[in-house]
C-alpha positions in Angstrom: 73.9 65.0 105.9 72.7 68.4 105.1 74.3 71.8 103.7 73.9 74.9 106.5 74.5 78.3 105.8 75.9 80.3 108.8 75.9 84.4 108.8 79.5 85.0 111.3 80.9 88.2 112.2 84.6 88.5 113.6 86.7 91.6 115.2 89.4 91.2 112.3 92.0 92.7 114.6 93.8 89.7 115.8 93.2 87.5 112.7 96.1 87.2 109.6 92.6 87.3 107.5 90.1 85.1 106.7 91.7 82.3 104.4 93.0 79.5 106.3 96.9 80.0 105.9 100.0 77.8 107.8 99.3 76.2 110.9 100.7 78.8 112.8 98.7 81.6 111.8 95.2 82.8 112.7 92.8 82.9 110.4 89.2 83.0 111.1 88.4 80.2 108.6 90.6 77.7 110.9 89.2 78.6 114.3 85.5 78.0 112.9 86.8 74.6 111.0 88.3 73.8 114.2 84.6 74.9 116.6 82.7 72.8 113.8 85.0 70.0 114.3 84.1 69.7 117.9 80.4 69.0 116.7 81.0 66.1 114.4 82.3 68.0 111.1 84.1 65.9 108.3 84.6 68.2 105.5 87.8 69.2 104.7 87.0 73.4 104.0 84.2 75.4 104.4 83.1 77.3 101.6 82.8 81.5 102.4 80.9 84.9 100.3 84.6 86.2 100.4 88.6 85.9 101.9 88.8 89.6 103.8 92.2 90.6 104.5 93.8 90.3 107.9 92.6 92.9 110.6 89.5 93.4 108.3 86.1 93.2 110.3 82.8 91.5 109.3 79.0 91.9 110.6 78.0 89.8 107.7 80.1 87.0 106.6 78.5 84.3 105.0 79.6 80.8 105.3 78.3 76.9 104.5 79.4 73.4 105.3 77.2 69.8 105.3 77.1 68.3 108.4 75.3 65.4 110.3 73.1 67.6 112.9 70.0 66.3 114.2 68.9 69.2 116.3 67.8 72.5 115.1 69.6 75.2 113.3 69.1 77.6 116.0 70.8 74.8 118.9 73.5 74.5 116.0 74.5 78.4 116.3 74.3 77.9 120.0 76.8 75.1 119.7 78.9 76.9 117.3 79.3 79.9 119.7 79.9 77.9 122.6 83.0 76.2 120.6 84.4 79.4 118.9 86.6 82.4 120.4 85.4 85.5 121.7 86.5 87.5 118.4 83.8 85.2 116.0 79.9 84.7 116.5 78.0 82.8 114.6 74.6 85.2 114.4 72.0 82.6 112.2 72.2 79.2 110.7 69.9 77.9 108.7 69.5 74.9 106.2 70.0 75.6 102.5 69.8 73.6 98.9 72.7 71.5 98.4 73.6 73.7 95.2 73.9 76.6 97.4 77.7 78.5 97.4 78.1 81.7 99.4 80.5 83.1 96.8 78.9 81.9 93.8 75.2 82.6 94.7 75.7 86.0 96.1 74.1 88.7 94.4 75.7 91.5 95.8 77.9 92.6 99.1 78.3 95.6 100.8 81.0 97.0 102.9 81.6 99.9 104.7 84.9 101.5 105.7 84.8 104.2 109.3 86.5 107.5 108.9 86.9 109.7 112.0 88.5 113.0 112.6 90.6 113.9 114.9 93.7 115.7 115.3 95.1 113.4 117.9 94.5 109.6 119.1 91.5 108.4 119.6 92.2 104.9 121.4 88.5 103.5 121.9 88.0 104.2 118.5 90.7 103.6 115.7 90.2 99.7 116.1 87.3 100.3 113.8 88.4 102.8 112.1 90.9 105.4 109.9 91.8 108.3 112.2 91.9 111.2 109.6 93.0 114.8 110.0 92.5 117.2 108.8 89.4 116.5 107.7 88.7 116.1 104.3 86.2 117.9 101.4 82.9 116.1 102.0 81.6 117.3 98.6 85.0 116.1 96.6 84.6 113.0 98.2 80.6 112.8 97.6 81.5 113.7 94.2 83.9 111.3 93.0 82.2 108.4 95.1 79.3 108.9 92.4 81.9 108.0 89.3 82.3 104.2 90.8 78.0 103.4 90.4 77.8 101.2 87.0 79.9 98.5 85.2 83.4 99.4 85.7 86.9 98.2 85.3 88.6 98.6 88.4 91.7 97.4 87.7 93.7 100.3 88.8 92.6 99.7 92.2 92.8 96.1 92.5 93.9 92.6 91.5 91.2 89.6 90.5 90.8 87.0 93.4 91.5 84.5 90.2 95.0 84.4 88.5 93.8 86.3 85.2 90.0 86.4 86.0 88.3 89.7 84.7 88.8 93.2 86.9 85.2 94.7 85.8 82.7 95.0 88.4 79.4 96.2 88.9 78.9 98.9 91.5 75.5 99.3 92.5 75.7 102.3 95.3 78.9 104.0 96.6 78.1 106.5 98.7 80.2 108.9 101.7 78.1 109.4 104.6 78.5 112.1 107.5 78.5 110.3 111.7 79.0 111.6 114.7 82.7 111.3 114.2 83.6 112.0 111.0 81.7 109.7 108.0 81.7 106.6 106.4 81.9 105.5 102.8 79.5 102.5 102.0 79.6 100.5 98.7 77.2 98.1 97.5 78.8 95.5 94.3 78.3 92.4 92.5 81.7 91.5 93.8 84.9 93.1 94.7 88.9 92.8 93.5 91.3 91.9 96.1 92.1 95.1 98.3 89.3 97.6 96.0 87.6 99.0 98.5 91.0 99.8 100.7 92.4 101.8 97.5 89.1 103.4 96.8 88.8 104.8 100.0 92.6 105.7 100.6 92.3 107.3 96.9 89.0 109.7 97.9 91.0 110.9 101.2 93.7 111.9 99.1 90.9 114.1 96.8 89.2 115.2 99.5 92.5 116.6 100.6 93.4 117.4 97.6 90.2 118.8 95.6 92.8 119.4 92.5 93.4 115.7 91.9 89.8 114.6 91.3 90.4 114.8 87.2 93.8 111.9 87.7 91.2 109.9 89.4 88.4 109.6 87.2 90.7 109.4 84.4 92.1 105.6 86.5 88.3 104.6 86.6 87.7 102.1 84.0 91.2 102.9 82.4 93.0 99.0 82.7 96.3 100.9 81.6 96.3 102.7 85.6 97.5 101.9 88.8 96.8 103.7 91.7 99.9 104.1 93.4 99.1 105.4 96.7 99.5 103.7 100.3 96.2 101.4 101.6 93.9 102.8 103.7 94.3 101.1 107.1 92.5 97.5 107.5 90.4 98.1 110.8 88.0 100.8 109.1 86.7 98.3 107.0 83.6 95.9 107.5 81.8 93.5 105.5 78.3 94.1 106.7 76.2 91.9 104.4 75.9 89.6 101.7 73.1 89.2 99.8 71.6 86.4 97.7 
């Protein structure tokens, strides 16, 4: 029996997140239990770097699992993709320590949440991302990404994935970056609350509409007594694209 370490990514679109849930909902943590059941698995849960919520995308989920496999880990992604849904693929597998947790080890993660402007719909593009208009003050946003880089409580933006667990984290790179289409905020972090990076982003539109309100912001930043009260910025921008350990 050895412990394996698989790097997925998913189209969030049609999954209620990643945490396996009921029965009747799907997550993306129950169809891969169910592929890695069709291959001899006997565990009970995988273990997983994070739970994104549902219609959240990944490039760079990390998973692991101990299995009985006796080929190797390359034939064991081709197995894995050949019993999992079009929406999940299993892009390396590799053998790891027995110690070894994709939550618990990970150094950092990074995500990155899709803006693009336009005025009206934009079909082959809003699965992946927030359809903004009109657009928004790149150099407010640029700005006021910079106050997130260091240790910071971030408990106006989000909740601790643990019942009472600590809201600081420690932001490593937050940056807004122009595209083609519009831009893209990137964030680099020890770790993230439930539902951070979604208020983060959702708050910096708001500024960037909004140059005025970039004071009430930095004033929430490492203020516990906050909230930001705002809407969520929509799921399907965002993607977890790596985790690293």
């Amino acid at each position: 029996m050895e412990t394996y370490k698989s790097i997925i990514a998913y189209d969030g679109t049609e999954f209620k997140g990643f945490q396996r849930q009921a029965e009747n909902l799907r997550t993306v943590q129950a169809e891969f239990e169910r592929g890695l059941r069709r291959i001899g698995w006997k565990e009970e849960s995988i273990q997983a770097a994070g739970r994104t919520d549902a219609g959240v995308h990944a490039k760079g989920q990390v998973v692991s699992y101990r299995l009985q496999w006796r080929s190797q880990a390359s034939d064991l992604t081709r197995a894995l993709n050949a019993n999992l849904p079009e929406d999940i693929a299993v892009r390396n597998t590799e053998k790891v320590d027995a110690d070894f947790h994709p939550r618990f080890s990970a150094r950092s993660r990074f995500y990155r949440y899709t803006i693009i402007f336009a005025e009206h719909r934009e079909p082959l593009q809003e699965r992946y991302a927030w359809r903004v208009w009109p657009a928004p003050d790149f150099e407010a946003l640029d700005e006021v990404a910079s106050w997130l880089v260091g240790e910071v409580d971030f408990r106006a933006f989000g909740s601790a994935p643990i019942e009472g667990g600590h809201t600081i984290r420690e932001v490593y790179r937050a940056d807004w970056i122009p595209t083609s289409y519009g831009m893209a905020f990137e964030i680099v972090a020890n770790a993230f609350l439930y539902r951070m990076v979604r208020r983060l982003v959702a708050a910096m539109i708001e500024i960037g509409h909004h140059p005025d309100r970039k004071q009430a912001f930095r004033e929430m930043i490492g203020d516990p007594s906050n909230r930001w009260e705002g809407t969520l910025a929509p799921p399907g921008g965002l993607c977890l694209e790596r985790v690293t350990y």
